[in-house]
C-alpha positions as CSV (number, residue, x, y, z in Angstrom):
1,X,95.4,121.3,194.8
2,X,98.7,121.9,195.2
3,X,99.7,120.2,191.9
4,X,96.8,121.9,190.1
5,X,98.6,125.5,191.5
6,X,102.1,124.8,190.8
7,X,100.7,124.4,186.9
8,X,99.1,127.0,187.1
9,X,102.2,129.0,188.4
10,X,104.3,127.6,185.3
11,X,101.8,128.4,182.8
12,X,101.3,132.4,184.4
13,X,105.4,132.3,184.5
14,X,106.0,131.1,180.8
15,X,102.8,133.1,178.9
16,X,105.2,135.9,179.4
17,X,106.7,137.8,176.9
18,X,110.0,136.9,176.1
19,X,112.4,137.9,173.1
20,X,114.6,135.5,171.9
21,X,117.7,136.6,170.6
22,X,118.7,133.5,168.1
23,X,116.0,133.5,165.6
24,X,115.9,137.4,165.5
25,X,119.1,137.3,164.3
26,X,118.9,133.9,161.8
27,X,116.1,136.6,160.6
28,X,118.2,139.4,160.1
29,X,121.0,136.9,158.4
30,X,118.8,135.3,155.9
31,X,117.4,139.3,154.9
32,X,121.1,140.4,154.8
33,X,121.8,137.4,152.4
34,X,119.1,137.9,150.1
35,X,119.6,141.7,150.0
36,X,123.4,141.1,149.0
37,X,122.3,138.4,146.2
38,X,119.3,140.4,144.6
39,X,121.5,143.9,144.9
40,X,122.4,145.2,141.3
41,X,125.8,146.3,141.4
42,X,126.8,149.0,138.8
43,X,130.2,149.3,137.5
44,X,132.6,152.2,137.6
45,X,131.2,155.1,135.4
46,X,134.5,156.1,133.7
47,X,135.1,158.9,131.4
48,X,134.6,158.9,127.5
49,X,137.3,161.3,125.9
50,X,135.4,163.9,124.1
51,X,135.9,167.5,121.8
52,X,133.5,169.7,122.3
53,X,133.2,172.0,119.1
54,X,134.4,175.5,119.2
55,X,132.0,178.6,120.0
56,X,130.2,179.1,116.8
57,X,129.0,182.8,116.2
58,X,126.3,183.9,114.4
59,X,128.3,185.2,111.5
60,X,130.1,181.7,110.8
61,X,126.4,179.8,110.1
62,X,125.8,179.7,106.6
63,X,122.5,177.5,105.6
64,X,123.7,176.0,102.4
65,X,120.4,175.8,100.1
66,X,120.4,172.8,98.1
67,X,120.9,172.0,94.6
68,X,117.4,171.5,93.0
69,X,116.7,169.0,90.4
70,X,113.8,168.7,89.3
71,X,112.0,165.7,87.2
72,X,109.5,166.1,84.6
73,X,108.3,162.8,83.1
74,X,107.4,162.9,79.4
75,X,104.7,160.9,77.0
76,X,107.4,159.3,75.3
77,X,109.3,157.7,78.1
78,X,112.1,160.0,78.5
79,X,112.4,162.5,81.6
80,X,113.5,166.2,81.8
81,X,115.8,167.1,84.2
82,X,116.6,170.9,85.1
83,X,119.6,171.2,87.5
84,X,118.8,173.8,89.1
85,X,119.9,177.2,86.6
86,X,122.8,175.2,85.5
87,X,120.9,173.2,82.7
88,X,118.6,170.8,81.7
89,X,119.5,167.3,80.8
90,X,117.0,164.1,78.5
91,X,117.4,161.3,80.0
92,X,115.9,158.4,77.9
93,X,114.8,160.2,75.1
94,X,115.0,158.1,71.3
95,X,117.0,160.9,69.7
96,X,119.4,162.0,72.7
97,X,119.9,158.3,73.6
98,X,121.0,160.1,77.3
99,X,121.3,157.8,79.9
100,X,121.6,158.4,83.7
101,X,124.8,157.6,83.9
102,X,125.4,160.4,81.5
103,X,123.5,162.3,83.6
104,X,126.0,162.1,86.8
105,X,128.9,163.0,84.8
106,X,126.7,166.3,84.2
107,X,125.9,166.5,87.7
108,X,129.7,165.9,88.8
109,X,130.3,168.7,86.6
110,X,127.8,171.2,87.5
111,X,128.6,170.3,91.8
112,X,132.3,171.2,90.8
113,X,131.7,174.5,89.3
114,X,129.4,175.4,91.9
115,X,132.3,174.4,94.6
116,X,130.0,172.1,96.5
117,X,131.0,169.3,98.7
118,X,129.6,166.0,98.5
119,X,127.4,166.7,102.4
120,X,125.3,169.8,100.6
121,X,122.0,168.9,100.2
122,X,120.3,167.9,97.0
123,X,116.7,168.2,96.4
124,X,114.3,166.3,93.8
125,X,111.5,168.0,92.9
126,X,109.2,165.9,90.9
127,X,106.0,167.1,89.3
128,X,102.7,165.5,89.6
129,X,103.1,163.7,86.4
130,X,106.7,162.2,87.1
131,X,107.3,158.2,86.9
132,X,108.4,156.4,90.3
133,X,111.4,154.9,87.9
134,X,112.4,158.1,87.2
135,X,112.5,159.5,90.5
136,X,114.0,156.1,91.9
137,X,116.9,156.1,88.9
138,X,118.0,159.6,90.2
139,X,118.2,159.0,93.2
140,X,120.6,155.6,93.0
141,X,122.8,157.7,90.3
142,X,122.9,160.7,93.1
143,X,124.2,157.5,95.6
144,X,126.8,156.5,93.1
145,X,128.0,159.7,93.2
146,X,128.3,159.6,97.0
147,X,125.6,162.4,97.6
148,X,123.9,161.6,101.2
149,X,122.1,164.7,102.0
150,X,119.2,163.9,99.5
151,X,115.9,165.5,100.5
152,X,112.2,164.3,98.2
153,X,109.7,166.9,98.1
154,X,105.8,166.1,98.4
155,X,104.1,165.8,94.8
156,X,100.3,167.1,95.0
């Protein structure tokens, strides 16, 4: 019996709890390791120079309204175009024999007496009856004369 207590001693003696110390801490290695290879490291935030605009008043905005043109398709083939008050120009027509090249060097003419820069806005205004060509040729002549600010109008 004495062999069957002394086993039974061992096994009461070793069922208790014990920490050990050298795999806690392979643990805590192996989490330390894959928290430094997984972190996402930014870089430095550095400074972009920058000018902030001067304090506008109210007095110093000035909407600029744009320079109408408006299209008007005729029967014939040709198209009307009124430039704003400043004129109206046949583009196509058999007799005028206009083109729309002709019709920038009109334009360039009517933007310099007016003293407008080439970032005011322009706006076609086509009519319900106006041919996509015509619209479209306008609109690459108003490119070639480096005119960005071009706004289209909705046709009912």
């Amino acid at each position: 019996m004495k062999h069957y207590h002394s086993i039974r001693q061992r096994f009461a003696s070793s069922s208790r709890m014990q920490i050990r110390m050298i795999p806690m801490i392979d643990v805590v290695f192996l989490l330390l390791i894959f928290f430094l290879m997984t972190a996402n490291f930014r870089p430095r935030e550095g400074f972009l120079p920058a000018e902030l605009p001067r304090q506008i008043t109210r007095s110093d905005l000035v909407e600029l309204e744009p320079l109408l043109i408006y299209l008007q398709s005729r029967p014939d083939g040709s198209c009307v175009v009124d430039i704003g008050d400043a004129g109206s120009f046949t583009v196509g027509s058999p007799e005028e024999r206009g083109s729309f090249s002709d019709l920038g060097v009109e334009l360039k003419k009517i933007i310099a007496q007016q003293g407008r820069n080439l970032d005011d806005p322009v706006k076609l205004v086509p009519n319900a009856l106006t041919k996509w060509d015509h619209v479209v040729k306008t609109y690459d002549m108003l490119w070639q004369l480096d005119l960005r600010n071009i706004i289209f109008t909705m046709v009912e």
